[in-house]
C-alpha positions as CSV (number, residue, x, y, z in Angstrom):
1,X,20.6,-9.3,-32.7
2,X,20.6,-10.8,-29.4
3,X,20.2,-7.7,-27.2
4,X,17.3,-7.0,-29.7
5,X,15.9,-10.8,-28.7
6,X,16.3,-9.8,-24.5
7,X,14.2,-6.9,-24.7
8,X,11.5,-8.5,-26.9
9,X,12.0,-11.1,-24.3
10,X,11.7,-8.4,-21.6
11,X,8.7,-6.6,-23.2
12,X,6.8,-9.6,-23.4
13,X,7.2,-10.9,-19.5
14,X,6.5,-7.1,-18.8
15,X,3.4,-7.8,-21.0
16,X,2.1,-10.5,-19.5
17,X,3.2,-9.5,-16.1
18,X,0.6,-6.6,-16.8
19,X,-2.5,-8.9,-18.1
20,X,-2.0,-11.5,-15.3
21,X,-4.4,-9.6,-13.2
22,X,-6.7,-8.9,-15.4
23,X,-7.2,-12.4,-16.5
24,X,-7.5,-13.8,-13.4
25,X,-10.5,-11.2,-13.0
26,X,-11.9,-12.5,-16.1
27,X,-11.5,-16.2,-15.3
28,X,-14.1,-14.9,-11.9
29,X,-16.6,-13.7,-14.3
30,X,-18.5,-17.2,-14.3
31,X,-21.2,-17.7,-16.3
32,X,-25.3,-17.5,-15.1
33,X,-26.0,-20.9,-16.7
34,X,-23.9,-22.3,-13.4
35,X,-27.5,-21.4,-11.0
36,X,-29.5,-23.9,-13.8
37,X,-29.9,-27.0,-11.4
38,X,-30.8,-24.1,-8.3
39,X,-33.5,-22.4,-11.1
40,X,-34.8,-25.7,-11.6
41,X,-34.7,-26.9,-8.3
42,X,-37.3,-24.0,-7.3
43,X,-39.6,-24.7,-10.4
44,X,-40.0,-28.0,-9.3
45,X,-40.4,-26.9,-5.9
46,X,-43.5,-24.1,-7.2
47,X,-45.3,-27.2,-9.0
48,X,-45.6,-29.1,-5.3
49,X,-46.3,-26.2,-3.1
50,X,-47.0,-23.3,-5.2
51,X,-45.9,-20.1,-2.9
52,X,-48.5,-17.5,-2.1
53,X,-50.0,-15.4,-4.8
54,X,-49.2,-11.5,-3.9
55,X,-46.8,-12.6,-1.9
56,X,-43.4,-11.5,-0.5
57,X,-40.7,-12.7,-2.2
58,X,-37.2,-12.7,-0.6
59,X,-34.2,-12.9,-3.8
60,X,-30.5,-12.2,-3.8
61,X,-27.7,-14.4,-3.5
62,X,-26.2,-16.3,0.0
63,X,-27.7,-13.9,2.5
64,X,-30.7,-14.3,1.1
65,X,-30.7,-18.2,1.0
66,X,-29.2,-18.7,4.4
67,X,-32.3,-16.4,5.6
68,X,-34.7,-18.4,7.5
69,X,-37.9,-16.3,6.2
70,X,-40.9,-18.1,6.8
71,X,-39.5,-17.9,10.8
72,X,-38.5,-14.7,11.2
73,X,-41.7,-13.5,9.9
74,X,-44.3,-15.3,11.1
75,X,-48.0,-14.8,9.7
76,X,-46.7,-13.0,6.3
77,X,-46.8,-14.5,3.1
78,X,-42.8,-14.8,2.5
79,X,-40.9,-17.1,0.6
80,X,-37.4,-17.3,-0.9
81,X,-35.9,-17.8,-3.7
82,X,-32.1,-17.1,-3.0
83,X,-29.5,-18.7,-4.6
84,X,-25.7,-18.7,-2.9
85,X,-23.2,-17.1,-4.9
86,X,-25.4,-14.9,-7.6
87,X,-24.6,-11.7,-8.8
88,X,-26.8,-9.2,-10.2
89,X,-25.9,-10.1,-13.3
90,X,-27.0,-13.7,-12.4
91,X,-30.6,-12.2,-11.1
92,X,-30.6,-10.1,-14.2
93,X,-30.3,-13.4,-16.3
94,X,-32.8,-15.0,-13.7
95,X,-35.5,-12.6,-13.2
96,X,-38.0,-14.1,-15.6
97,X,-37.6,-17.3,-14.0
98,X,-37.4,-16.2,-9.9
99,X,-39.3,-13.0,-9.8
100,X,-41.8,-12.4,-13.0
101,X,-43.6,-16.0,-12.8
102,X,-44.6,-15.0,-8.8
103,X,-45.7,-11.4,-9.7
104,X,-45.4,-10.7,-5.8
105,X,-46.7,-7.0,-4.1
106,X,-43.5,-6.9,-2.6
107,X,-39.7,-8.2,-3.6
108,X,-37.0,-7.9,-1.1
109,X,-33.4,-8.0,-2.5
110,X,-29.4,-8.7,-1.6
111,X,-26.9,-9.2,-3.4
112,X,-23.9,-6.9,-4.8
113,X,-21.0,-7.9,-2.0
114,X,-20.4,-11.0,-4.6
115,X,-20.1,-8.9,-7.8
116,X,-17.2,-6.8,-6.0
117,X,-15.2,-10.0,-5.1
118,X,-15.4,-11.1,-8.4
119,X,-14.0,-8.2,-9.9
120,X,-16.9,-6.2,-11.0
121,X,-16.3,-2.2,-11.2
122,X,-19.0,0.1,-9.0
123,X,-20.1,1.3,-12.4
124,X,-20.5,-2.2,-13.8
125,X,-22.5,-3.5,-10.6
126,X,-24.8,-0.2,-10.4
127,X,-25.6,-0.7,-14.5
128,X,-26.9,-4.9,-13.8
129,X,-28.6,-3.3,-10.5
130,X,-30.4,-1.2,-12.8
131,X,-31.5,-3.2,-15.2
132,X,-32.8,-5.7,-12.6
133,X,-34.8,-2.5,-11.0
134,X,-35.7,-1.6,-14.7
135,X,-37.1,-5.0,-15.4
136,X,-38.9,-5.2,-12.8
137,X,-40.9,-2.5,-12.6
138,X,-41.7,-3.0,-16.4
139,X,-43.3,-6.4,-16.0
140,X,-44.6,-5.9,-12.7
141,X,-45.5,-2.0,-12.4
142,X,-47.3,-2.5,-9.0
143,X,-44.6,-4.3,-7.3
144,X,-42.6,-2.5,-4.4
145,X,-38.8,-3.6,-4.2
146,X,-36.9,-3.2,-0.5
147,X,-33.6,-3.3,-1.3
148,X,-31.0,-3.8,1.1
149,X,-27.4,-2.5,0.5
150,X,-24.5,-4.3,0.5
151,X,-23.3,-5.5,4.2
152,X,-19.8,-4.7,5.5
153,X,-18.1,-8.2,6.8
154,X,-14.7,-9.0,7.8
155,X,-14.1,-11.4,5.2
156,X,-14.2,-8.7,2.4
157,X,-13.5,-5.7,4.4
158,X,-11.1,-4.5,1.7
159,X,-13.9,-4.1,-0.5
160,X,-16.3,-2.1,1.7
161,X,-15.1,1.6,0.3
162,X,-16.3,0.4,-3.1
163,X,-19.0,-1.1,-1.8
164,X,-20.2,2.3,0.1
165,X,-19.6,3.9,-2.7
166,X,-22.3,1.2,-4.8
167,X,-24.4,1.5,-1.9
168,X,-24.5,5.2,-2.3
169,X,-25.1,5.0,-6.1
170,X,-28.2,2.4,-5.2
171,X,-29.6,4.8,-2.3
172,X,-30.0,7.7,-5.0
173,X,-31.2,5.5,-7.4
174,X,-34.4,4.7,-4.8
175,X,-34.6,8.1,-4.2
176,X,-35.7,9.0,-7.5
177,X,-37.6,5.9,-7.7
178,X,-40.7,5.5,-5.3
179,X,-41.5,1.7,-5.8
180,X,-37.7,1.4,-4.4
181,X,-37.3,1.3,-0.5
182,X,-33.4,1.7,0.5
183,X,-32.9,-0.2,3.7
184,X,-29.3,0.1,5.1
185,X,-28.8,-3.1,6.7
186,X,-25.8,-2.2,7.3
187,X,-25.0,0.5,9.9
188,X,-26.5,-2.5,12.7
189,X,-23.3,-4.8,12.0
190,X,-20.7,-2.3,13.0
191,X,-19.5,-1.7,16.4
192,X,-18.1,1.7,17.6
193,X,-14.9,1.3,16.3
194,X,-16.5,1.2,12.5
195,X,-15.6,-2.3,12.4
196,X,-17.7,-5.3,12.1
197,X,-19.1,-6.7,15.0
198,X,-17.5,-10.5,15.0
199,X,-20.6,-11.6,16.9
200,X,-23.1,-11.3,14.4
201,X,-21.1,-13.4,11.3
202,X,-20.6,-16.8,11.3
203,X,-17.0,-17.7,11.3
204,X,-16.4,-16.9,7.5
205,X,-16.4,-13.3,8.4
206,X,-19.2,-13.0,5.7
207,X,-22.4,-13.8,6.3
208,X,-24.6,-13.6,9.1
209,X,-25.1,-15.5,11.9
210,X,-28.5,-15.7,14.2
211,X,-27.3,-12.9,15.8
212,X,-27.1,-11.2,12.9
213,X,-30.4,-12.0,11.1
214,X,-32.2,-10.8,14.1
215,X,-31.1,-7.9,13.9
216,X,-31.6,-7.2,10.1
217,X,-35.4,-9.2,11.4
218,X,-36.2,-6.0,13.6
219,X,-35.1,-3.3,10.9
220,X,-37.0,-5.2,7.8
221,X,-40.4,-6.3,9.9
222,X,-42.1,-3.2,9.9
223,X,-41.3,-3.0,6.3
224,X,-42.9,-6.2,5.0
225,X,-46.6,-4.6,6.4
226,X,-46.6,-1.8,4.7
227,X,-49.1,-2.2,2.0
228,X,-48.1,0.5,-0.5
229,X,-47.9,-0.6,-4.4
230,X,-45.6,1.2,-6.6
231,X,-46.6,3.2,-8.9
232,X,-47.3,2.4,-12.5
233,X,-45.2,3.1,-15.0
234,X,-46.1,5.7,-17.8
């Protein structure tokens, strides 16, 4: 009886040893509901200064919010509607709140490094990038989308393999999706020796710094004038 009790005992640790990791991935998964107060924030903001109709919209999550738009691209109707943090799950949740209400001629989107650090499987990320691309084009057929892949950064530089892998997922995607523009933001922050170039991130390691926007400002610029809708969808 009580070697029967020690290896019920043991089996059980063993057990729990085994679902430790994957509970703590589930207690990342946080809910959308958490962006309400930044969703209202930006309704309120629309009712005092509406943003420009046919605009440019700028969505995604930190690198997106920390981007400072309306100065990096002078002259264009941009405006941005990031918010720090956000998956695309969250902008999946979002989308008829912070992209349908502006029905802009042109949407450029981040986000994707946050889903990996919380956990999410390539498969997983790829199916809510989908359905974001998906909705999209079905309420706003003549919208284009520039979509930028996920960055490489120090701070999660144990993640980039999965996240070239998503990227490469995305890239086809666009290819067989002509209102989709890849961009590969990417390639600009590495140095020669395939690593990130420290210069261009703040000191998290993870998002950009001046440096680093003005680079990405150069690569997305001649993008933003290009007046081509999408097509409709059948």
């Amino acid at each position: 009886m009580r070697i029967t009790i020690v290896m019920l005992t043991t089996t059980s640790i063993l057990f729990l040893l085994l679902l430790a990791p994957l509970l703590a991935c589930a207690a990342e998964e946080k809910p959308p509901q958490r962006f309400e107060s930044d969703i209202q924030r930006f309704e309120a903001k629309d009712k005092e200064n509406p943003p420009p109709k046919d605009g440019i919209l700028f969505t995604g999550s930190s690198t997106i919010r920390m981007w400072k738009v309306e100065q990096s691209f002078p002259g264009l109707p941009v405006f941005n509607r990031g918010f720090g943090g956000s998956t695309y799950a969250d902008l999946k949740h979002y989308m008829p709140r912070v992209i349908f209400p502006y029905a802009p001629r042109l949407i450029v989107i981040y986000t994707g490094d946050n889903d990996l650090a919380h956990g999410a499987t390539v498969q997983t990320v790829f199916n809510d990038f989908k359905e974001v691309m998906e909705g999209v084009h079905v309420h706003l057929p003549k919208t284009r989308i520039l979509l930028i892949g996920i960055k490489p950064g120090t701070a999660r530089w144990a993640l980039w393999d999965k996240a070239k892998e998503t990227n490469a997922l995305f890239q086809q995607y666009a290819t067989q999706n002509p209102f989709i523009t890849y961009v590969d933001c990417g390639k600009v922050l590495l140095g020669k020796d395939g690593l990130p170039k420290k210069e261009l991130f703040l000191d998290d390691g993870l998002h950009l710094n001046d440096n680093g926007y003005a680079e990405w400002n150069k690569i997305i610029a001649p993008l933003l004038t290009e007046n081509k809708p999408g097509p409709e969808k059948k």
